[in-house]
Residue, then its C-alpha position, 0 to 999 in steps of 0.5 A: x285631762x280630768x280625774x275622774x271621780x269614783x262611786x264605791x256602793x258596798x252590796x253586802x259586807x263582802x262586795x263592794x260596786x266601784x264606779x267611775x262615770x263619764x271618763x274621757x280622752x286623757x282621763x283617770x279615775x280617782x284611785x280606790x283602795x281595793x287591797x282587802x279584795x281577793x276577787x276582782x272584775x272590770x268592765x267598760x260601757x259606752x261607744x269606745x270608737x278608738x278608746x282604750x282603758x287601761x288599768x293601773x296599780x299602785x302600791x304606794x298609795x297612788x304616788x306612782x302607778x303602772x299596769x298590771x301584771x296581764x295587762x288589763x285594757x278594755x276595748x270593748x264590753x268584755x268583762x276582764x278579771x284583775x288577777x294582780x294584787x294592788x292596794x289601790x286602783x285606777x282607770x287610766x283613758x287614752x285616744x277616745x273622744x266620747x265618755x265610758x263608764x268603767x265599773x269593778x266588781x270587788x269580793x272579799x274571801x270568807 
């Protein structure tokens, strides 16, 4: 089990591309702290095989974490919004062999 650890690339001074590359069996990603975001999409990229991302939520500054309200996992490509506002999120991988990329997309409001 690795942590994983992220790329945050602001696009403008309204959206920012988080990435975590090369997540695997028993994984998590490094937390980000995504609480000024109001619009917020995720997608993984790879073979999942079995895989399952999870996405997780803290509102302590990652001492505990949960899922979130909807429950966003990723089995496959689809693009999933992440409607549960947190101050900061993580990937968490559970029974997959091979590596994902997991990347959100963040937006701020006007």
């Amino acid at each position: 089990m690795a942590v994983i650890d992220a790329t945050v690339v602001p696009q403008d001074d309204k959206t920012v591309i988080i990435t975590w590359t090369g997540i695997g069996n028993a994984d998590t990603g490094t937390p980000v702290n995504v609480a000024r975001f109001e619009g917020l999409s995720v997608q993984a990229a790879g073979t999942f095989a079995s895989g399952t991302v999870t996405m997780e939520g803290s509102n302590d500054g990652g001492s505990n974490y949960g899922a979130l309200d909807g429950g966003v996992t990723l089995t496959d490509e689809t693009v999933k919004a992440i409607t549960t506002p947190s101050q900061v999120l993580r990937p968490n991988m559970s029974a997959h062999a091979a590596t994902l990329t997991v990347t959100v997309i963040g937006r701020m409001s006007a």
